[in-house]
TIRODO-347593 format. One record per residue (C-alpha): residue number from 0; residue in three letters; y, z, x. Coordinates in steps of 0.05 Angstrom, whole numbers, plus 5000, padded with zeros to 4 digits. Each point is the difference from the previous one (the first is absolute). Example, Ala and Ser with C-alpha at 12.3 -4.5 7.8 and 13.67 -1.06 7.14 Angstrom:
<rs>
     i    aa     yy     zz     xx
     0   ALA   4910   5156   5246
     1   SER   5069   4987   5027
</rs>
This chain:
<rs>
     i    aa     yy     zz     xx
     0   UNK   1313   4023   8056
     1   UNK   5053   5008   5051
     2   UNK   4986   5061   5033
     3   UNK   4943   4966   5033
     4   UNK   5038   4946   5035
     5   UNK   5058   5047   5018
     6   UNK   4943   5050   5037
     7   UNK   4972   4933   5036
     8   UNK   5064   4981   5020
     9   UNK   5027   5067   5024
    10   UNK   4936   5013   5049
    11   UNK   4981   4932   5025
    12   UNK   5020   4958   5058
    13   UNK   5007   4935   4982
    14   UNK   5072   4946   4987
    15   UNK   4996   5026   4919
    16   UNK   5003   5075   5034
    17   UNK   5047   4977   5042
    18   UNK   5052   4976   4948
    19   UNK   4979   5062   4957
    20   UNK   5029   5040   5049
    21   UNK   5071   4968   5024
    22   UNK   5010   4994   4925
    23   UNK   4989   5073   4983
    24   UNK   5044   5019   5065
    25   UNK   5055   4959   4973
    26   UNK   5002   5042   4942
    27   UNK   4961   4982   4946
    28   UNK   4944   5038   4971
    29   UNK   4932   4987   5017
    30   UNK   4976   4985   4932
    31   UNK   5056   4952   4983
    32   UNK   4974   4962   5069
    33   UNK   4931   5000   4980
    34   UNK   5018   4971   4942
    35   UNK   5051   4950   5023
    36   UNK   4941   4982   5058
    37   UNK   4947   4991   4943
    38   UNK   5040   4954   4954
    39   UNK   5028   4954   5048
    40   UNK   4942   5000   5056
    41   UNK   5014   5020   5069
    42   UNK   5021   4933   5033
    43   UNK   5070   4999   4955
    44   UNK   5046   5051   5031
    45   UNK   5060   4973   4961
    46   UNK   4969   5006   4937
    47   UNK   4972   5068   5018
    48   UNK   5073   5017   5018
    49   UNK   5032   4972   4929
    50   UNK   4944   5036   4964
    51   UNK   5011   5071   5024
    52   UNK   5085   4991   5001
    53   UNK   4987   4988   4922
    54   UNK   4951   5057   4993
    55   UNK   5043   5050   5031
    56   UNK   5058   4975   4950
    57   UNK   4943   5016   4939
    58   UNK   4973   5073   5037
    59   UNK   5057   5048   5015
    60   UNK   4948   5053   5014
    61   UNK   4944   4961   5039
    62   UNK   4926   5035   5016
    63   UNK   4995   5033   5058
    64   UNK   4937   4991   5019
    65   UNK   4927   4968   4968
    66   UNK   4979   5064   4985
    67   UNK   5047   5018   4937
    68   UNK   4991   4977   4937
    69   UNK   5024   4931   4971
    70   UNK   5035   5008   4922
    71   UNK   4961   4946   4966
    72   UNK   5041   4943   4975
    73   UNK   5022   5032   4932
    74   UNK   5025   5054   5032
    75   UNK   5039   4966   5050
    76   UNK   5032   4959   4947
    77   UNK   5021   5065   4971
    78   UNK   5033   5017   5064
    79   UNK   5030   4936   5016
    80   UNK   5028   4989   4920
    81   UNK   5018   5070   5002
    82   UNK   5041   4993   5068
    83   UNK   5033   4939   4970
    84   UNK   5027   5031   4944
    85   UNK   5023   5054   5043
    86   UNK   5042   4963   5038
    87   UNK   5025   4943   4960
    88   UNK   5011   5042   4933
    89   UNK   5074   5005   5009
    90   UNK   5007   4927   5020
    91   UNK   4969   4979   4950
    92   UNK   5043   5048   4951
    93   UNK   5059   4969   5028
    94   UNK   4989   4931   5026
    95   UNK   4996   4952   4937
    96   UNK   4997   4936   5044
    97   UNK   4943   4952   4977
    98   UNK   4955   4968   5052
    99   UNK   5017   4930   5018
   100   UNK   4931   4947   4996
   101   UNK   5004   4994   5079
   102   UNK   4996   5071   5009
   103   UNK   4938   5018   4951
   104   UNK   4963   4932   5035
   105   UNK   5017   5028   5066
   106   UNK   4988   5082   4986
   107   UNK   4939   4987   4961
   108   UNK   4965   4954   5046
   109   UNK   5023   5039   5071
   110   UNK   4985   5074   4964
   111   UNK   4939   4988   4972
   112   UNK   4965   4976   5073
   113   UNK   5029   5063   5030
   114   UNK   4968   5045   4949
   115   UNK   4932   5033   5029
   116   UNK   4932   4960   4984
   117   UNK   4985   5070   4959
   118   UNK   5057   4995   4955
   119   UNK   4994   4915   4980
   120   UNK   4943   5011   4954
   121   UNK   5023   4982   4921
   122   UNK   4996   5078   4974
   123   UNK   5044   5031   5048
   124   UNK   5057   4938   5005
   125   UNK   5008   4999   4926
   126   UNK   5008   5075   5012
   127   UNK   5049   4991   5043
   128   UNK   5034   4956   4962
   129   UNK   4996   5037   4933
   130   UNK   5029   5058   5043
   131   UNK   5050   4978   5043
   132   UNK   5012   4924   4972
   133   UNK   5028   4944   5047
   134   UNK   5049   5016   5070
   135   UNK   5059   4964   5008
   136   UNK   5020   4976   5074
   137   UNK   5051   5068   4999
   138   UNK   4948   5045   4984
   139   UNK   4940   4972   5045
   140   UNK   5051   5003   5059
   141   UNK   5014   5075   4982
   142   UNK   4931   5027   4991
   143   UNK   4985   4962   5079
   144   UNK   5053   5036   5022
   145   UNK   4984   5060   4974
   146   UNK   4931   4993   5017
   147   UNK   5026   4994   5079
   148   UNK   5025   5069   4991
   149   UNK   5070   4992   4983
   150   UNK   5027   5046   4932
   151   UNK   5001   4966   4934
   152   UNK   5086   5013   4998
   153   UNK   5004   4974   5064
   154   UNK   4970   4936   4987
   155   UNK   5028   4995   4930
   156   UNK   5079   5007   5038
   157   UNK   4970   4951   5043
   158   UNK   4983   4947   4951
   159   UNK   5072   5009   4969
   160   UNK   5045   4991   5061
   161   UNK   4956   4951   5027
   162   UNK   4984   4954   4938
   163   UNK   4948   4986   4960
   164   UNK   4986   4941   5038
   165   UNK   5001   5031   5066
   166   UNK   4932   4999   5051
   167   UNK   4959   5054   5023
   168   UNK   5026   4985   5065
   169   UNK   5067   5018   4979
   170   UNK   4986   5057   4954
   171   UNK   4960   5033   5064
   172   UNK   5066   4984   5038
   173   UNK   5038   5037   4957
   174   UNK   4956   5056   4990
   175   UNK   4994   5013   5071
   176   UNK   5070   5001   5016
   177   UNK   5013   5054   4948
   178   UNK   4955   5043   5030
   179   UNK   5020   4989   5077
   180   UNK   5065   5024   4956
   181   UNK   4971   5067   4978
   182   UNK   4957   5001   5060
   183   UNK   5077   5009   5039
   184   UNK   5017   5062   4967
   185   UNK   4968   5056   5026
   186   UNK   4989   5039   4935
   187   UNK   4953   4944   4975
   188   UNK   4924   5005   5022
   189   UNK   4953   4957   4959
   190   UNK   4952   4963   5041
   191   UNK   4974   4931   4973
   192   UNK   4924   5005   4974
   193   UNK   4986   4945   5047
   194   UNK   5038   4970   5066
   195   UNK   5053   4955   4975
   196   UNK   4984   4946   5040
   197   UNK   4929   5002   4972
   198   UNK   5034   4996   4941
   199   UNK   5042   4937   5012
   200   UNK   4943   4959   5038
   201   UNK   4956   5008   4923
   202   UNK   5070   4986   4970
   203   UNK   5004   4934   5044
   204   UNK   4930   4978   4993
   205   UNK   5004   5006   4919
   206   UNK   5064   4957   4994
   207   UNK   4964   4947   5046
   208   UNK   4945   4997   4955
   209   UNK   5045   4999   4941
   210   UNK   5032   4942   5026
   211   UNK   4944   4960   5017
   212   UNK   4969   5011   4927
   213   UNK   5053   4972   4968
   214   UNK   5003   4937   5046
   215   UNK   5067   5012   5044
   216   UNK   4973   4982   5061
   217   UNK   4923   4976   5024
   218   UNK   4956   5036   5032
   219   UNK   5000   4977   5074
   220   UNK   5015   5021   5070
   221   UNK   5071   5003   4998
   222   UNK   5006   5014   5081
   223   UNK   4989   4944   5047
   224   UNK   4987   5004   5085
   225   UNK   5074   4970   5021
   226   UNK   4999   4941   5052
   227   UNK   5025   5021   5047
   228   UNK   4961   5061   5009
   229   UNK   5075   5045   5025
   230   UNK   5009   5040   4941
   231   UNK   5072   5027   4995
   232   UNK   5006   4977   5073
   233   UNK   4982   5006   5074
   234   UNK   5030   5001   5059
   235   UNK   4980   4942   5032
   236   UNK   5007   4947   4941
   237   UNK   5074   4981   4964
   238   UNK   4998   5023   4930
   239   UNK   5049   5014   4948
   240   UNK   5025   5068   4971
   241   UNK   4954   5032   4954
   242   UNK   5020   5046   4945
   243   UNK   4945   5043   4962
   244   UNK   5011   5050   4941
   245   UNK   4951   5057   4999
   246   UNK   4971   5023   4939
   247   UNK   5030   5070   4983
   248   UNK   4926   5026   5003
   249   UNK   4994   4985   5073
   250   UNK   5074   5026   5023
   251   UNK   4974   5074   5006
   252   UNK   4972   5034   5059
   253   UNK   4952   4992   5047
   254   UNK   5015   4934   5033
   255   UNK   4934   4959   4995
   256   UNK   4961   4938   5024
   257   UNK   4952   4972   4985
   258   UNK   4955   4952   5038
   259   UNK   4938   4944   4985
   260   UNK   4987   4933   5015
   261   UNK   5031   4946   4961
   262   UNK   4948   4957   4985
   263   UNK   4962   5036   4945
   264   UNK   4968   4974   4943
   265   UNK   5042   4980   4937
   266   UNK   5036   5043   4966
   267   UNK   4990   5057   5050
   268   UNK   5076   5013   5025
   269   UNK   5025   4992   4928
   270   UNK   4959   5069   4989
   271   UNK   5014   5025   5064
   272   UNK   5086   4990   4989
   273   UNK   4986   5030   4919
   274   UNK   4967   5061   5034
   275   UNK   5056   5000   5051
   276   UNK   5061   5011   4952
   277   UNK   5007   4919   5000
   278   UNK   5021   5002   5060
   279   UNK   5005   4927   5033
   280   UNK   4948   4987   5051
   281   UNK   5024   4978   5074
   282   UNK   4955   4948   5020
   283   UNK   5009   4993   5081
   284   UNK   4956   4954   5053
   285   UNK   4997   5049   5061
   286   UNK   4997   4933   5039
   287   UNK   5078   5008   5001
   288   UNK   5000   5060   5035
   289   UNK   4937   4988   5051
   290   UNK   4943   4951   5024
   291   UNK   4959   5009   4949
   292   UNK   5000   4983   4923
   293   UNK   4992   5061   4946
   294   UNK   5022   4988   4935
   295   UNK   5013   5059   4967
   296   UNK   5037   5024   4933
   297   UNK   5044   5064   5000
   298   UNK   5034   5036   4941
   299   UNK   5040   5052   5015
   300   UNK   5066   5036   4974
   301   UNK   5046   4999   5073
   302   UNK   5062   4966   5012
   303   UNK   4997   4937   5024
   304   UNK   5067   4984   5033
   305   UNK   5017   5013   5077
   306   UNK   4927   4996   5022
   307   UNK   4985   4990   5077
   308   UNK   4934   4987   5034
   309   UNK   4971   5027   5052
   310   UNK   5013   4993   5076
   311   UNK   4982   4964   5037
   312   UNK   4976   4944   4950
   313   UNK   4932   4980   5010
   314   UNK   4976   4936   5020
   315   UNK   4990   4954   4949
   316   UNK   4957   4947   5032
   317   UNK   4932   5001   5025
   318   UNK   5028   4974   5066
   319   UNK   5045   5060   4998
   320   UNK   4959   5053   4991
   321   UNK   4938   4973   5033
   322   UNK   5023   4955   5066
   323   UNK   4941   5011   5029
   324   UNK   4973   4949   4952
   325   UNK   5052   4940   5011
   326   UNK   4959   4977   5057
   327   UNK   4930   4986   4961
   328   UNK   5036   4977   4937
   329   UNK   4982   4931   4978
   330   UNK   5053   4950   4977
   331   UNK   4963   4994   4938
   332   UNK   5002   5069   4975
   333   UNK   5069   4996   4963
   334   UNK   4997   5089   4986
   335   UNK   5059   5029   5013
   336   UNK   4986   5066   4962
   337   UNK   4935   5033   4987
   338   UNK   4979   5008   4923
   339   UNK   4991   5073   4973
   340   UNK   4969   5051   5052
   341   UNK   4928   5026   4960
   342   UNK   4955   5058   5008
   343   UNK   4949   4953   5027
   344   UNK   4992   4952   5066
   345   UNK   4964   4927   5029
   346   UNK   4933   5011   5024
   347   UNK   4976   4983   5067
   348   UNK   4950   4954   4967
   349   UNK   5063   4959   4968
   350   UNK   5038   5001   5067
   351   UNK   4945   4970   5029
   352   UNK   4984   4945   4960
   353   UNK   5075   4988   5001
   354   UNK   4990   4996   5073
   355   UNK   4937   4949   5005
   356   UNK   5031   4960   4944
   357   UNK   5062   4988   5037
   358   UNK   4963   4986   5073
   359   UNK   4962   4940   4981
   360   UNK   5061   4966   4999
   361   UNK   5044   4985   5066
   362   UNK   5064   4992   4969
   363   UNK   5027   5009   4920
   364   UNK   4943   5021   4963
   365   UNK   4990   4942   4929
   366   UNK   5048   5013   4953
   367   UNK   4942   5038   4962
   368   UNK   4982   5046   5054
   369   UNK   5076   5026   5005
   370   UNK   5000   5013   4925
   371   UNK   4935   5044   5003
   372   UNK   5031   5036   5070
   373   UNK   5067   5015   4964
   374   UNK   4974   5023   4928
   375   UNK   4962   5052   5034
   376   UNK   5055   5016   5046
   377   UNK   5048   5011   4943
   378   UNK   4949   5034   4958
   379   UNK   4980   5049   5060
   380   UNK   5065   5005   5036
   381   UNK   4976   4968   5056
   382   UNK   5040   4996   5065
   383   UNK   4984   4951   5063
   384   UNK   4982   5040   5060
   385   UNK   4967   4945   5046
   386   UNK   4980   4937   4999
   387   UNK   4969   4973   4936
   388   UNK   4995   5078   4995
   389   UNK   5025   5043   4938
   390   UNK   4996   5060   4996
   391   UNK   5015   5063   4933
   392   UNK   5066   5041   5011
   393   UNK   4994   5065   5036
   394   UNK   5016   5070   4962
   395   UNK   5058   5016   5043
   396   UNK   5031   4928   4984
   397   UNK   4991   5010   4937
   398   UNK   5036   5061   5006
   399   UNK   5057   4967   5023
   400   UNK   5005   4947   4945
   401   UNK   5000   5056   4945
   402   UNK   5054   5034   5038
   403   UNK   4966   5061   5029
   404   UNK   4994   5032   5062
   405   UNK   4956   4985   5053
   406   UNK   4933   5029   4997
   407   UNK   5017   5033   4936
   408   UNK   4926   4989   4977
   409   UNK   4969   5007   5069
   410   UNK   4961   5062   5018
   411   UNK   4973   5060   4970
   412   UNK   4932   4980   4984
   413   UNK   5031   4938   4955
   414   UNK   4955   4943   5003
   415   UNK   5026   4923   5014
   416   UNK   4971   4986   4927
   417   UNK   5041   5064   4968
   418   UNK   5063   4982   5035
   419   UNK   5006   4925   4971
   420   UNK   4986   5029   4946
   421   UNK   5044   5053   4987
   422   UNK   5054   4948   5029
   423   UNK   4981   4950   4954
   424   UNK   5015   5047   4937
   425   UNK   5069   5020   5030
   426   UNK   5075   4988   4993
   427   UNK   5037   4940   5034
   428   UNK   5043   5053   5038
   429   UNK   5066   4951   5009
   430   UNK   4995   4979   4933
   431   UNK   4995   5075   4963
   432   UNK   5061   5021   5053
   433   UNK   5043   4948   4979
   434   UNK   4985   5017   4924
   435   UNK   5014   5083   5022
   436   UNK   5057   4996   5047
   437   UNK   5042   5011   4948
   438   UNK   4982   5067   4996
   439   UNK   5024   5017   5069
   440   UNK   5074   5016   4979
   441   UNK   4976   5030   4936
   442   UNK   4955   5058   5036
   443   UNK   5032   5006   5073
   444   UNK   4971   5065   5009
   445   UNK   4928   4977   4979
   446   UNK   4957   4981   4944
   447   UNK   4947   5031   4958
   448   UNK   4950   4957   4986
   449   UNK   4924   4997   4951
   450   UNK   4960   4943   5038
   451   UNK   4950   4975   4952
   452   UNK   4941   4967   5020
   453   UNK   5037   5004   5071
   454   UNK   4944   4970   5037
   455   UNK   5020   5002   5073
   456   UNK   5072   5016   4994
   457   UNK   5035   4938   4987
   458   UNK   5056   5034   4961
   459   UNK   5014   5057   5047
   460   UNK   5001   4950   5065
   461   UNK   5050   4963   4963
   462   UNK   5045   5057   4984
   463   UNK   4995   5026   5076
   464   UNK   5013   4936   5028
   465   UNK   5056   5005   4951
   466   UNK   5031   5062   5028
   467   UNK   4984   5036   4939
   468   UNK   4978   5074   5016
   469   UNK   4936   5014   4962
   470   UNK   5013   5064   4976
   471   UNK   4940   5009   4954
   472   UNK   4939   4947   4995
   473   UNK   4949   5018   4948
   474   UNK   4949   4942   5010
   475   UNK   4945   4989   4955
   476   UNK   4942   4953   5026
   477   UNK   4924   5006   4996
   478   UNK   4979   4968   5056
   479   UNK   4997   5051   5050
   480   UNK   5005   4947   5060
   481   UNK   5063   4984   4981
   482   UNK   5027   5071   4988
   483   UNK   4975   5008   5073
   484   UNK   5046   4941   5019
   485   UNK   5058   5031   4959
   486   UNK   4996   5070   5030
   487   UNK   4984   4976   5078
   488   UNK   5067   4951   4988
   489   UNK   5045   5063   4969
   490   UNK   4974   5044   5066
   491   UNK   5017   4942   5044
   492   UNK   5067   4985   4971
   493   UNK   5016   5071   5001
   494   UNK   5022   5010   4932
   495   UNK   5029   5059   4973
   496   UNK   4989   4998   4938
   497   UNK   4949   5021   4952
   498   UNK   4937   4957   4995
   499   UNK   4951   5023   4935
   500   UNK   4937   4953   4997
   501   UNK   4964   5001   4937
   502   UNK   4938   4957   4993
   503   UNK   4998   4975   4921
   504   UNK   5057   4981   4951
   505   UNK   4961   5044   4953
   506   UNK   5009   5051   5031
   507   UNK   5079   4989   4973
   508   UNK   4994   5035   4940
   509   UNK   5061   5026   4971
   510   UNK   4990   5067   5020
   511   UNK   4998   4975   5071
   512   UNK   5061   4958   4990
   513   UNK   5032   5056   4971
   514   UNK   4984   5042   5067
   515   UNK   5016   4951   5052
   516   UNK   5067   4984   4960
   517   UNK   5013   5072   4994
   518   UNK   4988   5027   5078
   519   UNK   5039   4932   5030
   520   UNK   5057   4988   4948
   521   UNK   4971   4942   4982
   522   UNK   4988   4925   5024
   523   UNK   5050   4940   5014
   524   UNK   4950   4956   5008
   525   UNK   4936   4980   4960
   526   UNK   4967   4939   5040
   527   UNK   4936   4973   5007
   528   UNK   4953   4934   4979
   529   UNK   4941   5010   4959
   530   UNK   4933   4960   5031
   531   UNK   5009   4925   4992
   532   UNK   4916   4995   5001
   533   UNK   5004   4970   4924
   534   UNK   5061   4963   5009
   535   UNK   4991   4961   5059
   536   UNK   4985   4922   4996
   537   UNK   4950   5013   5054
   538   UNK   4957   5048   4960
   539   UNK   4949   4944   4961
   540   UNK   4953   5055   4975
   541   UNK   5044   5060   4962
   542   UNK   5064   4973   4988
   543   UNK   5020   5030   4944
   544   UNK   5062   5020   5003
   545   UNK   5032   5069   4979
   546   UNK   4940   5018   4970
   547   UNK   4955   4990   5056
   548   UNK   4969   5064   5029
   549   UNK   5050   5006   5064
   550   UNK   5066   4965   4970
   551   UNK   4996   5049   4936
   552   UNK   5028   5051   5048
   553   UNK   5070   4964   4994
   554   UNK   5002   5048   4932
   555   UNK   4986   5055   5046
   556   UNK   5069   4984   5027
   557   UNK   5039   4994   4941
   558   UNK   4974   5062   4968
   559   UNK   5018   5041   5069
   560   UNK   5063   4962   4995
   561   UNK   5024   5015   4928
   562   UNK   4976   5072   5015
   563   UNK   5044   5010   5059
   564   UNK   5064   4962   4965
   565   UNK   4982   5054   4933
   566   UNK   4996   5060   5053
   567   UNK   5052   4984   5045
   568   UNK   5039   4981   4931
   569   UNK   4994   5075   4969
   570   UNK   5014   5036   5065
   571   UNK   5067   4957   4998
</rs>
């Protein structure tokens, strides 16, 4: 009955595909997706994700592949009993504690929904229960753990030093420290079954479940956009100190950053941070570093004391960065910053009803008449050029707002539509510098960098203007305009360092990681900003968040990510 779905999934094109795929390249088997996909329907991605984190604590040997054969139910039951008695037989020889009523209402009730569809029919649970009879909380946490690939003794020692009462959270704690213990003496080899961050994200996301099933806190966004927009500060606005505590998860190596805007639909940087270690978002409003509004949300793992921006600072008015305009600009048009630079521009058509609307009038236009004139001007970006005459930004002032250099776009068979384009998908280049300039002292004698999604460089002309030597650059964007505008800038700039272009974050598997890690000693820096195209507030037809067909890529990053801090990690 499965096989089916999981062979329509796997070869066709559309959002379910889509999904299918980021799901099985985060790790879990393509059966357990198919089946997580069919039971919850393919417009839930957090209850996809909750289903397959509690089927891979039920399946420590998961299918490979639709085309071997499923043990019917009975037989898995024989398994699963079989594997319980295995591993709880001495606890339960030893450990003559009685289950409290709160923890058979809460094991019975959050156990049973995690058990497979295949196994909740009356036959095989009475089995079960004739076999292996009820769990306590001690023993449910122990075969997880196991289950995650961690040795029945070890767990067990775990439990003991740790308490009964202890969280998965902090048995994984402990578990991982004593094997960065072994892992420091050099007779010791014994790689984990799975990378141990991998390990700790399930960990993470099964304890947050647990918590909201028995009621300790409600199910809602917990992160809200800050007012104002300066997250742990900017240079050009007072704030006071700011003191953040990194998760252990995200201490390790590479550096990263990640980028998207921060207006997204509900719930959407809540997944983002729990994907991200928990790593508090930085919410900033690039209209404190330029012209031009951009709100944006960052998460990233660098330091954030002793940053410095670049120089000289940008204007921050229209006035500044556009005098030409101060002569045509009407009293009544109160802008003093543009909103958020998009991928799209005015017509003429608009500009020219703007223009005969305006002319029938000798002095003010009716209070009406102004309010049309300035909606569309703030909608558009619209600039005064003339009299009663507006008039759409030009690509090279655009590139000036976002911080690059002039004519960075222009050129090279690049069409006027293409360049506001790729501009309007790129970095605020003032904003990202302030955020990396940190990392100028760390890496004086340059930086190695994975660019993800790099678009037209946005990262890399941040670290130049830096005065950060690029010492290796692997960019990976599919547009192949913008790796023309990447390439003709490192030429230009005379870099020399290594640029690698590669077209598709798929084509990051882990054997690729492993290679590029391998030949250049690895990366410092993993950056990069999945597509915004189902976040954005101005997409009315496919916003659907992470699970929209361009957004979904975001997984793309934290699966290179968690492969490159496991690779990097063993090589250590």
């Amino acid at each position: 009955m499965q096989e089916p779905l999981l062979v329509r999934l796997s070869s066709s094109s559309g959002p379910s595909s889509t999904l299918f795929r980021h799901f099985v390249g985060a790790g879990f088997s393509e059966n357990l997706v198919a089946k997580a996909i069919e039971e919850n329907g393919e417009g839930n991605m957090d209850s996809i994700l909750n289903a397959l984190l509690t089927y891979s604590a039920l399946e420590s040997s998961p299918s490979d592949g639709p085309d071997i054969e499923k043990p019917s139910a009975r037989e898995q039951n024989g398994d699963f009993a079989e594997r319980i008695n295995d591993v709880f037989g001495h606890v339960k020889n030893a450990d003559s504690d009685q289950k409290t009523d709160a923890d058979s209402d809460f094991w019975s009730s959050d156990y049973e929904e995690n058990i497979p569809e295949d196994l909740s029919d009356s036959d095989t649970c009475l089995g079960m229960e004739e076999t292996s009879g009820p769990l306590s909380e001690k023993e449910q946490k122990l075969l997880f753990l196991t289950d995650m690939g961690y040795p029945v003794e070890e767990v067990s020692i775990a439990i003991e030093r740790c308490g009964p009462d202890s969280s998965l959270e902090e048995l994984a704690d402990f578990l991982c420290a004593a094997q960065m213990a072994r892992a420091s003496d050099s007779t010791y080899v014994d790689p984990p079954k799975q990378p141990k961050l991998f390990k700790k994200r399930k960990l993470l996301e099964y304890e947050l479940k647990r918590k909201k099933q028995k009621g300790l806190f409600e199910d809602e966004e917990q992160i809200r956009l800050p007012k104002p927009m300066i997250g742990f500060g900017v240079p050009t606005e007072p704030s006071l100190p700011f003191h953040r505590r990194l998760p252990e998860t995200a201490l390790a190596p590479p550096y990263f950053y990640y980028e998207n805007v921060a207006l997204a639909p509900k719930g959407v940087w809540d997944t983002i941070s729990r994907f991200l270690y928990d790593v508090e978002p930085e919410f900033v409003d690039s209209k404190y570093f330029c012209a031009a509004a951009r709100k944006r949300g960052y998460i990233h793992n660098l330091p954030i004391e002793n940053r410095f921006p670049l120089l000289p600072l940008p204007p921050r008015s229209i006035h500044e960065a556009l005098p030409l305009t101060r002569k045509w600009w009407p009293h009544w048009d109160i802008r003093t910053k543009l909103n958020c630079l998009q991928t799209a521009i005015g017509s003429a058509k608009l500009t020219e009803r703007i223009r005969k609307a305006l002319e029938d009038y000798d002095g003010d236009p009716p209070v009406h008449v102004q309010k049309y004139v300035l909606d569309e001007c703030r909608k558009w970006n619209l600039v005064w050029v003339g009299r009663n005459k507006v008039a759409p930004l030009e690509p090279d002032e655009v590139e000036m707002l976002l911080g690059f250099p002039r004519n960075h776009t222009r050129g090279g068979g690049i069409s006027r539509t293409d360049r506001f384009k790729s501009l309007g998908n790129s970095f605020q280049v003032d904003t990202v510098a302030y955020h990396l300039s940190v990392l100028k002292d760390l890496f004086p004698e340059g930086i190695k960098v994975l660019s993800l999604f790099s678009g037209i460089g946005g990262a890399e002309v941040a670290l130049h203007r830096l005065g950060i030597p690029l010492k290796t650059v692997v960019s990976v964007e599919i547009a192949e305009v913008n790796r023309n505008i990447q390439r003709s800038w490192w030429e230009q700039t005379n870099q020399k360092g290594i640029l690698v272009d590669i077209a598709d974050v798929q084509q990051l598997t882990n054997d690729r990681l492993e290679q590029l890690i391998s030949s250049f000693g690895g990366f410092d820096l993993v950056i990069g900003g999945s597509p915004c195209n189902n976040l954005a507030g101005s997409n009315r037809v496919s916003r659907d968040g992470l699970e929209g067909k361009e957004s979904s890529l975001f997984f793309d990053y934290i699966r290179i990510l968690d492969s490159v801090k496991g690779i990097m990690g063993k090589k250590q």
